[in-house]
C-alpha positions in Angstrom: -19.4 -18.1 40.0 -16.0 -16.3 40.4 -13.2 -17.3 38.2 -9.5 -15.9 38.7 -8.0 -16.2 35.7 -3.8 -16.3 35.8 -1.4 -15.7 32.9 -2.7 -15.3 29.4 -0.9 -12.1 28.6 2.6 -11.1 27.3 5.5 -8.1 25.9 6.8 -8.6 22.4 10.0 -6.8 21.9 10.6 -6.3 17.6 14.1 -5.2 15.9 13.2 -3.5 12.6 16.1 -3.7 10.2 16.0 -1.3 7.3 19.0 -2.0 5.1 22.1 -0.1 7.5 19.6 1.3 10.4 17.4 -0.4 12.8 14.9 0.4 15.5 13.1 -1.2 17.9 10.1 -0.9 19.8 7.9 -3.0 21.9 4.1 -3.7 22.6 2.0 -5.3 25.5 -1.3 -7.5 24.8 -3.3 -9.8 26.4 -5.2 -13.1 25.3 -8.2 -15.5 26.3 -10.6 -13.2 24.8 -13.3 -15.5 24.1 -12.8 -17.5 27.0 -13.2 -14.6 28.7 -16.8 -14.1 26.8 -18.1 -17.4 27.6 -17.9 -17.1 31.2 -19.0 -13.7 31.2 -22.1 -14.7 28.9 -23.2 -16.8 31.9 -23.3 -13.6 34.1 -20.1 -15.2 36.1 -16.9 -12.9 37.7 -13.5 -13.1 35.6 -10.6 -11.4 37.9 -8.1 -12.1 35.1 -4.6 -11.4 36.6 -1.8 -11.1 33.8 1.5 -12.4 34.4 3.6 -9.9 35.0 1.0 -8.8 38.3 0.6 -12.3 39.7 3.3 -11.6 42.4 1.4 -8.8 43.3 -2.2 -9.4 43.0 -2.6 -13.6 43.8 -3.8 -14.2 46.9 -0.9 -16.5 48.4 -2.8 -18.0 51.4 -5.2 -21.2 50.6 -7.8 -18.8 52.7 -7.2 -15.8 49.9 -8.0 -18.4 47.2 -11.3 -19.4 48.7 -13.1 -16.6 47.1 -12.9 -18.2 44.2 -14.7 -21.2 42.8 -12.1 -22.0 40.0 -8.7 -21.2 39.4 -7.7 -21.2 36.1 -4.0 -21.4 34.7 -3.1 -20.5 31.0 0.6 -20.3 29.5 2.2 -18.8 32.2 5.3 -21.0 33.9 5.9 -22.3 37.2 8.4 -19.7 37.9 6.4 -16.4 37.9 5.0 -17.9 41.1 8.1 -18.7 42.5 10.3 -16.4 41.7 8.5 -13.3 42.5 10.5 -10.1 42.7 11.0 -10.2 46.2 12.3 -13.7 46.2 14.9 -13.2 43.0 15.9 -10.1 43.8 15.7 -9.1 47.5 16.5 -12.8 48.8 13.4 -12.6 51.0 11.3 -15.2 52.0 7.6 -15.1 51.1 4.6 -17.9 50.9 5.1 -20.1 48.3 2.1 -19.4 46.1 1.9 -23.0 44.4 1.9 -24.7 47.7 -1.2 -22.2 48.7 -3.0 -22.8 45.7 -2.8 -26.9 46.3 -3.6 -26.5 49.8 -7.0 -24.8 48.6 -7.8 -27.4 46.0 -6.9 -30.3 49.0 -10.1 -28.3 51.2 -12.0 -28.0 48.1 -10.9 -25.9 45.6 -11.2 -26.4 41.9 -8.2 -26.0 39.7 -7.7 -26.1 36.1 -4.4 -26.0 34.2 -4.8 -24.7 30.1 -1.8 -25.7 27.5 0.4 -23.5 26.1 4.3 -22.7 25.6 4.4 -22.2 28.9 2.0 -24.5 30.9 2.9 -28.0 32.4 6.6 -29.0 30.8 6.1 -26.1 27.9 9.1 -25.1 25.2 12.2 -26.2 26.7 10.9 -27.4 29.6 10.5 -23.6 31.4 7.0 -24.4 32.5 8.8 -26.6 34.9 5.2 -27.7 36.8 6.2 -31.3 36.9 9.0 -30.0 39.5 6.2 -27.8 41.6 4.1 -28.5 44.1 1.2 -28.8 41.6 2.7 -32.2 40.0 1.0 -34.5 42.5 -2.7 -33.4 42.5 -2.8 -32.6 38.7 -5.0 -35.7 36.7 -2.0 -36.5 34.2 1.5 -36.8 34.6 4.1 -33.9 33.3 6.9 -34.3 31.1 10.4 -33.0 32.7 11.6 -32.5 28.9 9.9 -30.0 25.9 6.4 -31.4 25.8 5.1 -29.7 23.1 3.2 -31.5 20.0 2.8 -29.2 17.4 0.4 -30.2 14.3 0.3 -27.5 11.8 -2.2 -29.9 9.6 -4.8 -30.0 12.5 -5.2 -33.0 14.7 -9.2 -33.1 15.8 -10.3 -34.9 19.4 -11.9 -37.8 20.2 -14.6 -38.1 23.3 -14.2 -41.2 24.8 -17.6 -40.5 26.0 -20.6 -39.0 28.0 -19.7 -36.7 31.2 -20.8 -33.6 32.8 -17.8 -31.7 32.1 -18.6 -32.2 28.2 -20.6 -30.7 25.9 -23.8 -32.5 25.1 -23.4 -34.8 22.4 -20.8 -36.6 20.7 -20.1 -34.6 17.2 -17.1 -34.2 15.7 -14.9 -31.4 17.2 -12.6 -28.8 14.5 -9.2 -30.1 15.1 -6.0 -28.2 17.0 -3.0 -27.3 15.9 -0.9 -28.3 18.9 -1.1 -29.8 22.7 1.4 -30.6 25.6 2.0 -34.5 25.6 1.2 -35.2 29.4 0.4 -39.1 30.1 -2.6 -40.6 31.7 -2.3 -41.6 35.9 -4.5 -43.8 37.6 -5.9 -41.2 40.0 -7.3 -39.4 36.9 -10.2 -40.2 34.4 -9.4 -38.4 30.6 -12.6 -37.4 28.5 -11.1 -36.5 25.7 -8.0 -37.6 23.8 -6.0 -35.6 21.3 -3.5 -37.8 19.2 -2.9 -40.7 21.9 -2.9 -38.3 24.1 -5.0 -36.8 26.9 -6.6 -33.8 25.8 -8.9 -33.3 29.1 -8.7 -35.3 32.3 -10.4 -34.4 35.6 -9.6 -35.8 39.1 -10.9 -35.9 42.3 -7.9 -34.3 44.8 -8.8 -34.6 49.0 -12.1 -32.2 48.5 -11.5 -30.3 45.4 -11.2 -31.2 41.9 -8.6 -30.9 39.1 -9.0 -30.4 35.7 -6.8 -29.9 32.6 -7.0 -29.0 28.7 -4.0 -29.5 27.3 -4.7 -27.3 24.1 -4.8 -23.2 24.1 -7.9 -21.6 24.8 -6.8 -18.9 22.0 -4.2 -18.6 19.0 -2.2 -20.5 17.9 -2.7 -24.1 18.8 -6.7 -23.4 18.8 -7.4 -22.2 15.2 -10.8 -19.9 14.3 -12.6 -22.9 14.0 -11.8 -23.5 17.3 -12.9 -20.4 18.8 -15.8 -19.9 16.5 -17.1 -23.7 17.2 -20.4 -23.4 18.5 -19.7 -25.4 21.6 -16.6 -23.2 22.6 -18.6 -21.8 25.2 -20.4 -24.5 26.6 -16.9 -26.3 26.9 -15.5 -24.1 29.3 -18.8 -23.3 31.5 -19.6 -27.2 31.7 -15.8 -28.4 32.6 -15.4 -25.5 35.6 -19.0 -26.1 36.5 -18.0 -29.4 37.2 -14.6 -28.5 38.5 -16.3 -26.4 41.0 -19.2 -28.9 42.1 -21.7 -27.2 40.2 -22.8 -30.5 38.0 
């Protein structure tokens, strides 16, 4: 199994203020960790493009995509694929790397879309995917408004029952901190809620398949507990095994 993995990574810029002077200085880091680790654990391929180097390093053909059984989105927003340097700042046209990506789930592609600030509506509505090309062969529908639930007391899921894409068994799961609010659609099935909410949904598209999580795979919405759960792992490999039509 290959995996590209997009987004996931960010710059923090800090002021230090001490009393009259200040200074600031600025650092680079990059998340998904132990997602990264579970799929890896399973002798699977993890091209993890950051952010900043999708313009560059996404293939923007459906062909370019097919090298990969999974493409997996995490907190990175609608616009880093569209407006790519070239677009925003040479006025030059270029494929439009959203359409490319649903083209190759449409011929058989898998897709899933992970939470975040910056995934489906996100903070402020920046995500912006509801207004993409992705809206329409996603399992849920997006928000066009801030989507973000945030529960600092924990808010655990509830499987609505047995499916490939799950871990085996029905036991409690350690509860979140936050989601993105999407809402069910016909077209979709959701395994697990979160609130009232879908937490995971999966969808047959043309071919391909569609997933989401509407959680983080990481800090802050998913909590040690979360990442130290014993069936972290086996939650990712079973829902892009089954994303990729490896049930």
């Amino acid at each position: 199994m290959k995996i590209l993995l997009l987004g996931e990574s960010w710059f923090i810029h800090l002021i230090h203020q001490k009393g009259f002077d200040s200074f600031t200085n600025s650092e680079y880091q990059e998340g998904g960790h132990e997602f990264k680790a579970a799929l890896l654990a399973q002798g699977w391929e993890v091209d993890h493009v950051p952010a900043h180097r999708i313009a560059e390093r996404m293939p923007t053909t459906a062909d370019g995509l097919r090298q990969y059984d999974c493409v997996v989105i995490s907190d990175v927003g609608a616009n880093t694929f569209l407006l790519t340097p070239n677009v925003f700042s040479n006025s030059a046209s270029e494929p439009n790397r959203l359409t490319a990506l649903r083209d190759y789930v449409e011929t058989g592609g898998a897709l899933l879309m992970v939470g975040g600030y910056l995934s489906f509506a996100g903070i402020e509505g920046k995500a912006r995917y509801g207004q993409s090309p992705l809206a329409d062969i996603l399992p849920v529908e997006l928000l066009t408004t801030d989507d973000r639930v945030e529960a600092p007391e924990g808010i655990p899921p509830r499987v609505l029952g047995v499916h490939p894409a799950l871990p085996d068994g029905q036991q409690q799961w350690p509860g979140l901190l936050g989601y993105n609010r999407t809402r069910q659609r016909p077209e979709g099935k959701v395994l697990v809620e979160v609130g009232a909410d879908p937490l995971i949904a999966v969808r047959q598209v043309g071919a391909g398949r569609t997933g989401v999580f509407t959680s983080d795979l990481a800090p802050h919405w998913a909590p040690p507990p979360f990442l130290a759960w014993s069936d972290y792992p086996q939650l990712w490999v079973r829902l892009i095994s089954w994303l990729a039509a490896r049930d």
